[in-house]
TORLUMPA-698005 format. One record per residue (C-alpha): residue in three letters; residue number from 1; y, x, z. Coordinates in Angstrom, 1 decimal, padded with zeros to 4 digits. Each point is the difference from the previous one (the first is absolute). Last residue first. Example, Ala and Ser with C-alpha at 12.3 -4.5 7.8 and 13.67 -1.06 7.14 Angstrom:
BEGIN
['SER',2,[-001.1,013.7,007.1]] ['ALA',1,[-003.4,-001.4,000.7]] 
END
This chain:
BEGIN
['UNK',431,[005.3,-009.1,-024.5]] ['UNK',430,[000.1,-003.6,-000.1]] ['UNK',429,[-003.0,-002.3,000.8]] ['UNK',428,[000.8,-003.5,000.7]] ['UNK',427,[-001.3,-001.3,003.3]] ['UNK',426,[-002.1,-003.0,001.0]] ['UNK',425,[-001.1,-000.8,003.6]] ['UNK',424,[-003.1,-001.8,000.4]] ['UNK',423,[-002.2,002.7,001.1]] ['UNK',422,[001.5,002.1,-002.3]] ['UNK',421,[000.9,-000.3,-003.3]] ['UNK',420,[001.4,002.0,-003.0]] ['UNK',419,[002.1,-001.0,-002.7]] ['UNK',418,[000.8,001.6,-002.7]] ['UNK',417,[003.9,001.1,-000.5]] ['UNK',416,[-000.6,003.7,-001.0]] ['UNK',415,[-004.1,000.5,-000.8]] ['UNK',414,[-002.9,000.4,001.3]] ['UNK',413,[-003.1,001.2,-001.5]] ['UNK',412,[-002.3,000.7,002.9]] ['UNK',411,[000.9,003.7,-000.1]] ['UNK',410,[003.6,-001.2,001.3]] ['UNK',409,[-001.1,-002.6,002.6]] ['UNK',408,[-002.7,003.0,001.3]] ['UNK',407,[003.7,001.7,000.2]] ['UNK',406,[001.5,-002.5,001.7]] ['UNK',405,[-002.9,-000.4,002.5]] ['UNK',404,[-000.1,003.8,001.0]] ['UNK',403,[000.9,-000.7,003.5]] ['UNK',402,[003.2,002.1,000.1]] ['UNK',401,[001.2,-002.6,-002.9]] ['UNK',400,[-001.2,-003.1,001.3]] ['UNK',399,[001.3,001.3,004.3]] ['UNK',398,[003.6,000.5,-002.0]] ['UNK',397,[000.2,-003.5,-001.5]] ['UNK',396,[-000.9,-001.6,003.3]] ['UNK',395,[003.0,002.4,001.8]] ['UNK',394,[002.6,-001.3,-002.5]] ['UNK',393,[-001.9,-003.6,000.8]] ['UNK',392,[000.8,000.8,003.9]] ['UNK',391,[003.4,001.4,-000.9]] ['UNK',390,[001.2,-002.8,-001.3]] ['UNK',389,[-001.3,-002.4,002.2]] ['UNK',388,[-001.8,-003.4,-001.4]] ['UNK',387,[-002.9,002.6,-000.6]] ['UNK',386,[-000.7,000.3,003.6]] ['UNK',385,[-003.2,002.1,000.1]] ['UNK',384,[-002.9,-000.6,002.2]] ['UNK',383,[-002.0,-002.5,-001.6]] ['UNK',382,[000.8,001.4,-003.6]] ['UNK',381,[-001.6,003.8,001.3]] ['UNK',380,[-003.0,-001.9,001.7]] ['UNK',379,[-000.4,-001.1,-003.9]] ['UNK',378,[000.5,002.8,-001.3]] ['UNK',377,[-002.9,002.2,002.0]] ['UNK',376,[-002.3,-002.6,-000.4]] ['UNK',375,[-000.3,-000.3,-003.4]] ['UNK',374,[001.7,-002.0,-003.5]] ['UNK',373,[002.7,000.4,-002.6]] ['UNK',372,[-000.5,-002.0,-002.9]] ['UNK',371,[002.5,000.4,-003.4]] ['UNK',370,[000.8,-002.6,-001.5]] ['UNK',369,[-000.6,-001.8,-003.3]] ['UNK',368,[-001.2,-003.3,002.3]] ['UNK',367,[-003.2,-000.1,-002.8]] ['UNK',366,[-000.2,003.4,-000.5]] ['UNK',365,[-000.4,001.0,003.6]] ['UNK',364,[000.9,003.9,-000.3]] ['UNK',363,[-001.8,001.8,003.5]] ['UNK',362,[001.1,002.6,002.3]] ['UNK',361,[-002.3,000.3,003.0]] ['UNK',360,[000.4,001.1,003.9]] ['UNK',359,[-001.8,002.1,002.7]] ['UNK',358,[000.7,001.3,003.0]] ['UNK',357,[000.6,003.5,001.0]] ['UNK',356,[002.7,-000.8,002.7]] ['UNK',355,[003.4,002.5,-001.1]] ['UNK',354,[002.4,-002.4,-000.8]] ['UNK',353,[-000.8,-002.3,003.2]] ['UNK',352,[001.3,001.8,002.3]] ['UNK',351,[003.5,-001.0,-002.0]] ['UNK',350,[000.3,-003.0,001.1]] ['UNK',349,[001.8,000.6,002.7]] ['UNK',348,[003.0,000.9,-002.0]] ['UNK',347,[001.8,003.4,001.4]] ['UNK',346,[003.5,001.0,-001.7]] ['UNK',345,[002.0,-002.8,-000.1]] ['UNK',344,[003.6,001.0,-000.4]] ['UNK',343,[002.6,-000.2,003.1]] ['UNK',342,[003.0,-001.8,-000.5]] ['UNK',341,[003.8,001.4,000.8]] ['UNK',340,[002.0,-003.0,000.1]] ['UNK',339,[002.1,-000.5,-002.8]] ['UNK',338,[003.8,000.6,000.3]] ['UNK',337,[000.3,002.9,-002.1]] ['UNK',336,[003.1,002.8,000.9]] ['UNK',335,[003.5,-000.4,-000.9]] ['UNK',334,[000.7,-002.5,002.1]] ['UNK',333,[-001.5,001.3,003.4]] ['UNK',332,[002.6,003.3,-000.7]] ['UNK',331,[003.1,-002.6,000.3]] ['UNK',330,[-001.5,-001.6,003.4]] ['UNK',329,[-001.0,003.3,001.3]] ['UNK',328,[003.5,000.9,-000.8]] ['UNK',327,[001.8,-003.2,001.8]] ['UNK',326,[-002.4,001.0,002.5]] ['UNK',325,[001.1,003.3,001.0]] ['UNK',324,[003.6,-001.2,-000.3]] ['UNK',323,[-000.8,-002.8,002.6]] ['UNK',322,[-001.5,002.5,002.6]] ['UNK',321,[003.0,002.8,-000.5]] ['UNK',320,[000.6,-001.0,004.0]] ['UNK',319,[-002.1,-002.9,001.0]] ['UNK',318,[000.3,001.0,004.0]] ['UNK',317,[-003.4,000.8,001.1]] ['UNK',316,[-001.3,000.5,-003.6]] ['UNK',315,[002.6,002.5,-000.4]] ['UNK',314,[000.3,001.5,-003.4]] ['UNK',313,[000.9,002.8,-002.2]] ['UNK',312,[-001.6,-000.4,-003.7]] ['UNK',311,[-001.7,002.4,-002.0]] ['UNK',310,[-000.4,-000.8,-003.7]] ['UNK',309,[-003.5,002.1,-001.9]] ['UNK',308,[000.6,000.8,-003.1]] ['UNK',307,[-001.2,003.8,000.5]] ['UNK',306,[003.5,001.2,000.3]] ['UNK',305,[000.5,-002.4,002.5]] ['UNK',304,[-003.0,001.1,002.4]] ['UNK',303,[001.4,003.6,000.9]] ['UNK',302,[003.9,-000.5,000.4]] ['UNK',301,[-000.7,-003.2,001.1]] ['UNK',300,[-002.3,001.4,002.6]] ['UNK',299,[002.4,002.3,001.1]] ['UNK',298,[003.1,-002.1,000.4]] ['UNK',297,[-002.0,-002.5,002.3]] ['UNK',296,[-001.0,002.7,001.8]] ['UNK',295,[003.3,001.7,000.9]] ['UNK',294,[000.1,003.4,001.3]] ['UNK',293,[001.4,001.5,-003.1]] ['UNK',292,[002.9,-002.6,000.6]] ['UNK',291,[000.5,001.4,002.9]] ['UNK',290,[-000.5,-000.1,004.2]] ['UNK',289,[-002.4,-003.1,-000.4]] ['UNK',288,[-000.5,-002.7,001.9]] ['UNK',287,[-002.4,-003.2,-001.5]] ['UNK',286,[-000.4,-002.7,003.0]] ['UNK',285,[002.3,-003.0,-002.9]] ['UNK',284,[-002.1,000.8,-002.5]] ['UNK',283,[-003.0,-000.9,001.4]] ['UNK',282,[-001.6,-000.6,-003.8]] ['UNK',281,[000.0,002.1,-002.6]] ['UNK',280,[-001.4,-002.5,-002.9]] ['UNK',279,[-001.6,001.6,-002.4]] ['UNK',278,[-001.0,-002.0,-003.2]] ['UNK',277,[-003.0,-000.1,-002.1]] ['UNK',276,[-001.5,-000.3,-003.7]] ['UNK',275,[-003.8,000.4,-000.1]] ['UNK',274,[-001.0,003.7,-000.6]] ['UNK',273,[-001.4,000.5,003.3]] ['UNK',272,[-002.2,-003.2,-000.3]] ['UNK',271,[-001.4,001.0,-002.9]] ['UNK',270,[-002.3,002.4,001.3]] ['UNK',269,[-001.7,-001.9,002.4]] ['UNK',268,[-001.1,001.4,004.0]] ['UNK',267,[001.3,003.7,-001.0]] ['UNK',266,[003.1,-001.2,-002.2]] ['UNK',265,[001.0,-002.4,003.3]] ['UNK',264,[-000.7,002.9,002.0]] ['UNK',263,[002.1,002.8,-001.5]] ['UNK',262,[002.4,-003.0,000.0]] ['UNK',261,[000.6,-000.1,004.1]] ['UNK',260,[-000.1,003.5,000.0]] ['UNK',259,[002.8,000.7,-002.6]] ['UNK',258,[002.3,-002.4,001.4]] ['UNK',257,[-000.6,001.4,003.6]] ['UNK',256,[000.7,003.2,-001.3]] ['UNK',255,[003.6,-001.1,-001.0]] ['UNK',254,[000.5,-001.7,003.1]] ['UNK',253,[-000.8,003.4,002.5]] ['UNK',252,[-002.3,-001.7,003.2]] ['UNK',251,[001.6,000.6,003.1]] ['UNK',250,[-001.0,-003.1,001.6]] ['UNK',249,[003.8,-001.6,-000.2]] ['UNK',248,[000.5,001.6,-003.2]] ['UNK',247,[003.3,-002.5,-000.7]] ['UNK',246,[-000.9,-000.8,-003.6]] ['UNK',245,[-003.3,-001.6,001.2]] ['UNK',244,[-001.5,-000.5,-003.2]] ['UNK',243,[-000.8,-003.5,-002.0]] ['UNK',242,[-001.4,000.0,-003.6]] ['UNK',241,[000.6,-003.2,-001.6]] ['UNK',240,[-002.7,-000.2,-002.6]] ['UNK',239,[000.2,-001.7,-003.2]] ['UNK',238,[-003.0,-002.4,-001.8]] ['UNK',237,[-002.0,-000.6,002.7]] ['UNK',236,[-003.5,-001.0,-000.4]] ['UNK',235,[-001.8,003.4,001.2]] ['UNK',234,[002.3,-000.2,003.4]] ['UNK',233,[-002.5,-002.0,001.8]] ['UNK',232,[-003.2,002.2,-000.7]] ['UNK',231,[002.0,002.6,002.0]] ['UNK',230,[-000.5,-001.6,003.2]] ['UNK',229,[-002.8,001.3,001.3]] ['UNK',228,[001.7,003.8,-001.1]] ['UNK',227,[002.8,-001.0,003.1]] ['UNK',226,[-002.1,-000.1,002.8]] ['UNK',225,[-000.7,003.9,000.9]] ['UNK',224,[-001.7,002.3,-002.8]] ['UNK',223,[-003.1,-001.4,-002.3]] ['UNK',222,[000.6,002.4,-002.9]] ['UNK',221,[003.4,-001.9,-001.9]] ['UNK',220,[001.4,-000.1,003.8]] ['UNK',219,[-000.4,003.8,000.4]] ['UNK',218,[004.1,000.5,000.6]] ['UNK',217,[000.5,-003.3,001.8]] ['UNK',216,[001.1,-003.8,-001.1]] ['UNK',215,[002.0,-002.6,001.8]] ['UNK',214,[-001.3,-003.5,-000.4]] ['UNK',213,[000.7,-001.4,-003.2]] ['UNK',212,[003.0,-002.2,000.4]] ['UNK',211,[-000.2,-002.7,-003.8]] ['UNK',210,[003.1,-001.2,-002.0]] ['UNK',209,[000.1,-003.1,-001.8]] ['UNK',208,[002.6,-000.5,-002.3]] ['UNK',207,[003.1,-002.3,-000.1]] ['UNK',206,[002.6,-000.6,-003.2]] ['UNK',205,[002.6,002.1,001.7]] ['UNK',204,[003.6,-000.1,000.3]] ['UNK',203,[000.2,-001.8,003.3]] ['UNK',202,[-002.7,001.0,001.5]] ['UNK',201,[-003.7,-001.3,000.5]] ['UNK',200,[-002.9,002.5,001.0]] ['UNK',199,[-003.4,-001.7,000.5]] ['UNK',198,[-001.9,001.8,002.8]] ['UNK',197,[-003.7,001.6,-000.2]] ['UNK',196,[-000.9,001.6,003.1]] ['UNK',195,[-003.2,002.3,-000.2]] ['UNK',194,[-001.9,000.4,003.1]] ['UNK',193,[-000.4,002.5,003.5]] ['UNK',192,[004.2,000.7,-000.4]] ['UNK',191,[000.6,001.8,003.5]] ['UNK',190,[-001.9,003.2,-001.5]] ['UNK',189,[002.3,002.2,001.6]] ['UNK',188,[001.8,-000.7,002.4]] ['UNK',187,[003.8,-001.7,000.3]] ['UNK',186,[-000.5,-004.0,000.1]] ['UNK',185,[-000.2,-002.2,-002.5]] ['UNK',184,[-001.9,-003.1,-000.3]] ['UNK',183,[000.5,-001.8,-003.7]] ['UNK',182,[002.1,-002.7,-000.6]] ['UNK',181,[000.2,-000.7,-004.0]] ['UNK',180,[003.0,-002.2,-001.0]] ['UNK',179,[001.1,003.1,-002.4]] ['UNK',178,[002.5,003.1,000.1]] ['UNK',177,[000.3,000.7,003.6]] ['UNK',176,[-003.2,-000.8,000.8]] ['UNK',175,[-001.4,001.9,-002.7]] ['UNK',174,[002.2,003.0,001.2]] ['UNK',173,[-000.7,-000.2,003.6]] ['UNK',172,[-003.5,-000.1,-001.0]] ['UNK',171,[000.0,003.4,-002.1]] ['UNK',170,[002.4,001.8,002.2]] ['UNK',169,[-001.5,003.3,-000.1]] ['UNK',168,[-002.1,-000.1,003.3]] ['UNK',167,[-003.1,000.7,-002.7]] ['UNK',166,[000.1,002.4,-002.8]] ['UNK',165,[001.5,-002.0,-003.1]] ['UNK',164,[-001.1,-002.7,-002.6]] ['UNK',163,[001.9,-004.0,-000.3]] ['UNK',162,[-001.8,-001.4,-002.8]] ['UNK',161,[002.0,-002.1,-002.7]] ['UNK',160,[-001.6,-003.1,-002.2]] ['UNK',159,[-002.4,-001.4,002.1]] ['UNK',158,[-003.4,-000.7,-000.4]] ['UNK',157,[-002.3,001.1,002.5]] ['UNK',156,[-003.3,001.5,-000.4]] ['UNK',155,[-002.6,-001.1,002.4]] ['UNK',154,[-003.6,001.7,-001.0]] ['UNK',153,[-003.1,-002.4,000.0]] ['UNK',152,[-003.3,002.2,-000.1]] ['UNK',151,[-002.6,-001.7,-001.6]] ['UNK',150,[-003.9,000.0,000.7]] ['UNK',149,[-002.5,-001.8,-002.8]] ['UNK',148,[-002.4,-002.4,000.0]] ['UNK',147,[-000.6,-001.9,-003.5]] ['UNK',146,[-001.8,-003.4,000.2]] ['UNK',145,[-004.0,-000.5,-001.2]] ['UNK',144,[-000.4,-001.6,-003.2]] ['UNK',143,[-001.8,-003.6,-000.1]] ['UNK',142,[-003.9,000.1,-000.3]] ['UNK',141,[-001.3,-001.6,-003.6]] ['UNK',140,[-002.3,-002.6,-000.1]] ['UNK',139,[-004.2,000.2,-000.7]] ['UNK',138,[-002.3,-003.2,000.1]] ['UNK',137,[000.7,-000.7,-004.1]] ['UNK',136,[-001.5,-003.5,-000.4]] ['UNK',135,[000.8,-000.4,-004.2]] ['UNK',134,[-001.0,003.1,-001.2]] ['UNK',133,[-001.4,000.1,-003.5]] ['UNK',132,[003.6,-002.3,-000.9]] ['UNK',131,[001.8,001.9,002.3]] ['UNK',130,[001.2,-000.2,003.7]] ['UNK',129,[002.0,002.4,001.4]] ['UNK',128,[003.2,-001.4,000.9]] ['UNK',127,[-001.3,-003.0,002.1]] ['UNK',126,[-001.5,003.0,002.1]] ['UNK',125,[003.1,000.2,002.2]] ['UNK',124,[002.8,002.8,-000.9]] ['UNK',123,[000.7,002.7,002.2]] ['UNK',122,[003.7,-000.3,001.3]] ['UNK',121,[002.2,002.6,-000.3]] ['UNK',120,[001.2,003.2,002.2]] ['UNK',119,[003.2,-001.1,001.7]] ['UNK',118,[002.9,002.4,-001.0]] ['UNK',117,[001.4,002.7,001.9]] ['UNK',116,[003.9,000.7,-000.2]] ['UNK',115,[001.2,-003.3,-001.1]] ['UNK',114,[004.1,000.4,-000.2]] ['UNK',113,[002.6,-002.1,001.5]] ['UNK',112,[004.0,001.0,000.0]] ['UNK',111,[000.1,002.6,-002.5]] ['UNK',110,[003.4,-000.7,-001.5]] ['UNK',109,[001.4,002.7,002.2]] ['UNK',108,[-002.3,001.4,002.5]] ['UNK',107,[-003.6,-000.5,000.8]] ['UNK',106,[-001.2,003.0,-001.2]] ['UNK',105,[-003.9,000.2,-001.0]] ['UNK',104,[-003.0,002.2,-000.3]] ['UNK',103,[001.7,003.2,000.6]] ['UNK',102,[-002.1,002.9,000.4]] ['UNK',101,[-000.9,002.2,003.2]] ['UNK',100,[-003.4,000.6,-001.3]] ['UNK',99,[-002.2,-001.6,003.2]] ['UNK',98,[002.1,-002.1,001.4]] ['UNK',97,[001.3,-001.9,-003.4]] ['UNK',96,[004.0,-000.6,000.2]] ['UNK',95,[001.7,-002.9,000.5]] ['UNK',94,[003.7,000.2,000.0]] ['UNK',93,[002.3,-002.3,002.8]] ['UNK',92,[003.5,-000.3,-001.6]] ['UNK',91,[000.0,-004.2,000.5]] ['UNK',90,[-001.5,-000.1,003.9]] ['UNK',89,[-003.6,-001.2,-000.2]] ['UNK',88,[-001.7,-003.0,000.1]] ['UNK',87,[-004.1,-000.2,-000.8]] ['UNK',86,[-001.2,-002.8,-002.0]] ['UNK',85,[-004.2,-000.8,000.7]] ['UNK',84,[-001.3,-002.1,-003.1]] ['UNK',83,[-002.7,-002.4,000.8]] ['UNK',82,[-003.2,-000.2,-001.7]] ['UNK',81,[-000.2,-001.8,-002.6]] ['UNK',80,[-002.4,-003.4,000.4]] ['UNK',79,[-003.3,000.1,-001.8]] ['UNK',78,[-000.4,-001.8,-003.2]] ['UNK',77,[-001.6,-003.2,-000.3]] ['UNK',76,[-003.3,-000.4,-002.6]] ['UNK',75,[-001.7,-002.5,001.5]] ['UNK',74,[-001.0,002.3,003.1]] ['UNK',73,[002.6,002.7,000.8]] ['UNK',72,[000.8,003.2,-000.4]] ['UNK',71,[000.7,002.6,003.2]] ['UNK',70,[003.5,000.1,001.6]] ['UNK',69,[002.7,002.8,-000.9]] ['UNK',68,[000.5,002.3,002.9]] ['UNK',67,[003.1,000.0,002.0]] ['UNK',66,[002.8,003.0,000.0]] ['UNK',65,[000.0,002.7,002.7]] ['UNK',64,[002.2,002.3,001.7]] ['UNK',63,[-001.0,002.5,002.2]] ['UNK',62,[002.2,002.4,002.7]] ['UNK',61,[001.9,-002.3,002.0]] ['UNK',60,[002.0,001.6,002.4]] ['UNK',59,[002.4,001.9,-001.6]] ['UNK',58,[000.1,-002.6,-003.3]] ['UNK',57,[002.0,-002.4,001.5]] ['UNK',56,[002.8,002.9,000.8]] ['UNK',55,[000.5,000.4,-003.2]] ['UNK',54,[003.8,-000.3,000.4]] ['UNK',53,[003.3,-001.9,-002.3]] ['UNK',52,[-001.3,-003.6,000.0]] ['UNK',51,[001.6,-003.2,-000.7]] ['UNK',50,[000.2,000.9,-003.5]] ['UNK',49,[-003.5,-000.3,000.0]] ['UNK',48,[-001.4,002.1,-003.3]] ['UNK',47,[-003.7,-001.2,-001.0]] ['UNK',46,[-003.0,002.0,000.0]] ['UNK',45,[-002.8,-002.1,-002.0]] ['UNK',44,[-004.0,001.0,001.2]] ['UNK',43,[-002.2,-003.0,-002.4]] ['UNK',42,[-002.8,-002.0,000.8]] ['UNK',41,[-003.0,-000.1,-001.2]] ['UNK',40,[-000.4,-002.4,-003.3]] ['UNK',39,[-002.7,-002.7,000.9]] ['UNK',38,[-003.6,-000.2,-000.8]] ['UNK',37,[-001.0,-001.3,-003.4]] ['UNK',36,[-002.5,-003.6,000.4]] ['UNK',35,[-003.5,-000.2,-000.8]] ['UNK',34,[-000.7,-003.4,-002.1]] ['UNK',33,[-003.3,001.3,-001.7]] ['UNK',32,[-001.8,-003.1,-002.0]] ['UNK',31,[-001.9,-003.4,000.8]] ['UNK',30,[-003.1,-000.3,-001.5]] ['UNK',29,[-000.5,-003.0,002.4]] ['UNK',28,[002.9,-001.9,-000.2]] ['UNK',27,[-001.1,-003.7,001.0]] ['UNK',26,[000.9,001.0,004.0]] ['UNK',25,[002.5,002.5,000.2]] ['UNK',24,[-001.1,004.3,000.5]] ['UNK',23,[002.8,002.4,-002.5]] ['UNK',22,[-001.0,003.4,000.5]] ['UNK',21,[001.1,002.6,002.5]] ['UNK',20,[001.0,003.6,000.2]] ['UNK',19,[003.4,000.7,001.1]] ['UNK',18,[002.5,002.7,-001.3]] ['UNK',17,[001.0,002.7,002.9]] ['UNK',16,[003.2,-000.4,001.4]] ['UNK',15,[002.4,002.7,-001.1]] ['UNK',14,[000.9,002.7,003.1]] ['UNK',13,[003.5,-000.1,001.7]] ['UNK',12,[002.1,003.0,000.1]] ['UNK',11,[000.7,002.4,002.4]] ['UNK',10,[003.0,001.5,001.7]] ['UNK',9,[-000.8,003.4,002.3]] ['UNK',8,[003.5,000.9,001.4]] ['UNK',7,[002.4,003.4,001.2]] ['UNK',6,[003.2,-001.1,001.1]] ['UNK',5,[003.2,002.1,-000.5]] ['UNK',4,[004.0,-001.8,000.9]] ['UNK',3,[-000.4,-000.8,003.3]] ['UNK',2,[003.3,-001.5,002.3]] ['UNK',1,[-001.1,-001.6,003.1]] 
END
């Protein structure tokens, strides 16, 4: 069963709390605090399976959890980690946050494996807190709790060329024709229930993938028919083939059927109806006409080509004009960028945690000649944020400025190329 949309609860594991113990052996009587840290809940990781090309694991199963981070230990052990939990998705599945409809992550391109929630961190055992005036501290610190969220994962294919047009066009004959792709045809509408990607090899061509959206309606872009399910599939391609049924078998005009069918790709996402496309009037060989006035395939070249838009007469059913299409498609392909599109992170996690009231300091140790940044609020912020990533230090940097820390940095004194640390981590300041 094909399914391409999943709605999901994933959670991350919770620290271990730190232990509290002291150190009991025989002929050690005064001995001191050896309370363990608790262990580093685990991680939520998607992770592309090329193997897989549906999200139909996720239809049934609605939460998704990672394991909890064990508590400290006597004699100063740490707790174990709790385990990660890595969920498999098709490559071109986008997660987006429930609630706001943001992106989170797209696991296309070079984004293979990304950590989407991490595990809150341990709480450290009360060996950390003891001081000269108090050497049998009875108090450890509780682990973070995990992150809960909901996603929505959204299929979007990858393929270079999408095949658009009412349905009972030819849309499935064509891919067949054209590619090793075997979808079921038959001569209603809606026959195509799924996307078909098929890899198109000719002599003459490099190769490209080219992806059957089922057949869309007018209404599709506001929740009309089948088709507007589908349209998430076509936001990847870079050149549309736009299939009509030259022949008017349903009575439908060509030229209007053009116009419909793109009225709704610029009503679902604008820049789809400006992305580069073909026509491709296909059932060539059922088209009678009494003139050339009557002609349909003369029409809508005589209205699309002046808008740079090539029409080509075809027959999927018997590969008439089919190689000449794609010789162009192949030529047009060339010009354009071969990336895959990749969606930008819009929605961190984290960032709930911007606007808690909690407290934090700015301090200048002179001795280390840096500058000390302390408090709850950051230090949740540092056990939640990826700052191996790119964008998850880019988003760090972002939650110190909107958090008023740089500037309390600032009226402390600081100045281009000091150093400032947090919780372990050290950073040079630059403005």
């Amino acid at each position: 069963m094909f399914a391409d949309r999943a709605k999901i609860i994933i959670k991350s594991g919770k620290g271990g709390d730190g232990h509290i113990s002291f150190r009991r052996e025989k002929y050690v009587p005064n001995g001191g605090p050896d309370g363990g840290d608790g262990g580093k809940g685990g991680d939520v990781i998607f992770q592309v399976d090329e193997g897989l090309n549906t999200l139909y694991d996720y239809r049934h199963k609605r939460k998704f959890a990672a394991g909890n981070g064990e508590e400290g230990k006597k004699r100063r052990c740490h707790g174990k980690d709790g385990e990660d939990i890595v969920l498999k998705v098709p490559e071109g599945t986008v997660i987006k946050d429930a609630e706001s409809g943001k992106v989170i992550a797209d696991m296309s391109g070079r984004n293979t494996r990304e950590i989407i929630l991490k595990g809150g961190k341990g709480g450290l055992g009360n060996m950390n807190f003891a001081t000269p005036t108090m050497q049998a501290p009875k108090y450890a610190k509780p682990g973070q709790p995990g992150m809960e969220i909901e996603v929505i994962l959204e299929l979007k294919m990858i393929a270079d060329v999408g095949l658009i047009g009412f349905p009972n066009v030819g849309k499935s004959t064509f891919l067949s024709r054209v590619s090793n792709a075997r979808p079921k045809i038959a001569d209603y509408h809606f026959t195509t229930l799924q996307p078909n990607l098929g890899v198109v090899d000719v002599e003459g061509c490099s190769g490209f993938v080219i992806a059957d959206i089922p057949g869309l309606i007018e209404g599709a872009s506001e929740g009309a028919g089948l088709g507007y399910q589908f349209l998430r599939h076509i936001e990847r391609t870079r050149l549309f083939i736009h299939i009509v049924d030259a022949a008017q078998i349903e009575g439908r005009d060509v030229v209007d059927d053009v116009y419909k069918i793109n009225n709704e790709l610029r009503s679902y996402l604008k820049e789809l109806a400006d992305r580069p496309q073909v026509i491709a009037a296909n059932k060539a060989d059922l088209i009678f006409k009494d003139s050339e006035e009557d002609d349909p395939v003369s029409r809508l070249k005589k209205e699309f080509e002046p808008q740079g838009i090539r029409v080509f007469e075809i027959s999927a059913a018997t590969g008439k004009g089919v190689k000449d299409l794609l010789y162009y498609v192949q030529q047009e392909l060339d010009k354009l960028p071969k990336d895959t599109a990749v969606f930008e992170q819009e929605f961190f996690p984290e960032e709930a945690l911007i606007n808690e009231d909690l407290p934090y300091t700015v301090e200048y140790d002179k001795d280390e000649k840096e500058y000390v940044v302390e408090g709850p609020k950051v230090e949740k912020m540092l056990g939640y944020t990826n700052l191996e990533s790119e964008k998850g230090f880019a988003f760090f940097q972002k939650f110190l400025k909107d958090s008023g820390i740089l500037n309390s940095l600032e009226e402390a004194g600081i100045q281009e190329g000091d150093t400032v640390r947090i919780y372990g981590f050290l950073f040079d300041y630059h403005k």
